[in-house]
N, C-alpha and C positions, 0 to 999 in steps of 0.2 A: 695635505699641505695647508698651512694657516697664511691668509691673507696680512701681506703688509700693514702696518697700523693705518688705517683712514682707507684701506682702497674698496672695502663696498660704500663707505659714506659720499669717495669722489665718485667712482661706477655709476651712485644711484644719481649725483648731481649730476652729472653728464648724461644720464636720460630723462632727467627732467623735462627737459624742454618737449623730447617726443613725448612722454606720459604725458603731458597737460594737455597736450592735444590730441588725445587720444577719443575715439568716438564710445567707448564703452567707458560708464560713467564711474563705475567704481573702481578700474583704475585711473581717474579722474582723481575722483577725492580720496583715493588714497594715496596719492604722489601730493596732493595738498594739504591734507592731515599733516606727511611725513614734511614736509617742507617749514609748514609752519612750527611744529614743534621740533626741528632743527636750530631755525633759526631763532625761538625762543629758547633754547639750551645755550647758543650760543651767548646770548647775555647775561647769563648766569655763572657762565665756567670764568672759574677760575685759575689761569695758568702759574699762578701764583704757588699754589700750592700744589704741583709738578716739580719733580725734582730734574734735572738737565736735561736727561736723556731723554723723560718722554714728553718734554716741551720740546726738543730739536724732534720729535716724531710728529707731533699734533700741527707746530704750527703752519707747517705748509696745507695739509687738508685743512684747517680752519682758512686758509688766504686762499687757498679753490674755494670752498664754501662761499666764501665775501663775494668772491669776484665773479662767482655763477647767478650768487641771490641778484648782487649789483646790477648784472648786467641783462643776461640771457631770460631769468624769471622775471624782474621786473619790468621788463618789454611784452611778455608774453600776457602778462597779468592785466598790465593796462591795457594792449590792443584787444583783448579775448571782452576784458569791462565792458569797457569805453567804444570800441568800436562794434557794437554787436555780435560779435561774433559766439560769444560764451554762452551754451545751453545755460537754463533757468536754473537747472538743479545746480549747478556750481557757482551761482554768482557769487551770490552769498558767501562761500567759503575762499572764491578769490577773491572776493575784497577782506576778508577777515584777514587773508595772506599778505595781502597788501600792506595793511593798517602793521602788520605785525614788521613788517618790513621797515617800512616806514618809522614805526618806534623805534628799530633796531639800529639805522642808520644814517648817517650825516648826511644833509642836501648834498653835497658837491659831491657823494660817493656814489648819487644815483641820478645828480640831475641831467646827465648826459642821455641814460636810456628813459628816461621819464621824456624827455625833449623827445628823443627819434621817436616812442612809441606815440607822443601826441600827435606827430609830423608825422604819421604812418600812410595820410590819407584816406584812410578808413574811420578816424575818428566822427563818431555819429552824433554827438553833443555837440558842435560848432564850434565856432571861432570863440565867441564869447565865454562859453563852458574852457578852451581851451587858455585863454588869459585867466583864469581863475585857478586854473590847477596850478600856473606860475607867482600867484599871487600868495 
């Protein structure tokens, strides 16, 4: 049987958030590999040149994508930073995730989980560090 257009692309969004916290590091970085060059595919496609049928197929998994990167990864991404919690070996590649996120998307589509992740109370930078991320 062949899966629905997008249904391992939503599958794998929807374990993202458990993959990133996961204690075995390589599938760490490679749900963050996958994520980052997701969402940098996503700035590049073009629906434009899709003919009707497989824009009405794509674009609902592209608005789960949005609204998984928007929300649920970029809470995980800041609190795992920002709040210590993230082994050494992936910082680096979660911030790369970040930065990529951030190119990819508008203040107001993220500033809500940027807000709860700073306000997580585990934020280990302080107050001051925390006025500068809104700044």
């Amino acid at each position: 049987d062949s899966q629905p257009v997008g249904e391992v692309i939503r599958s794998s969004i929807e374990t993202a958030p458990v993959t990133l916290k996961s204690t075995q590091m390589n599938i760490v970085l490679s749900s963050i590999r996958f994520l980052k060059d997701l969402v940098s595919s996503l700035t590049s496609l073009s629906l434009e040149s899709l003919d009707e049928g497989q824009r009405s197929a794509i674009v609902p998994v592209i608005d789960a994508v949005k609204q998984a990167v928007r929300t649920d990864i970029v809470n995980i991404v800041i609190t795992w930073t920002c709040a210590g919690i993230s082994p050494r070996e992936v910082l680096e590649p979660l911030t790369n995730l970040m930065r990529t996120i951030l190119v990819y998307s508008q203040w107001s589509d993220i500033e809500a989980s940027v807000s709860a992740a700073i306000d997580c109370n585990q934020f280990q930078l302080g107050d001051e560090a925390k006025s500068v991320a809104f700044e």
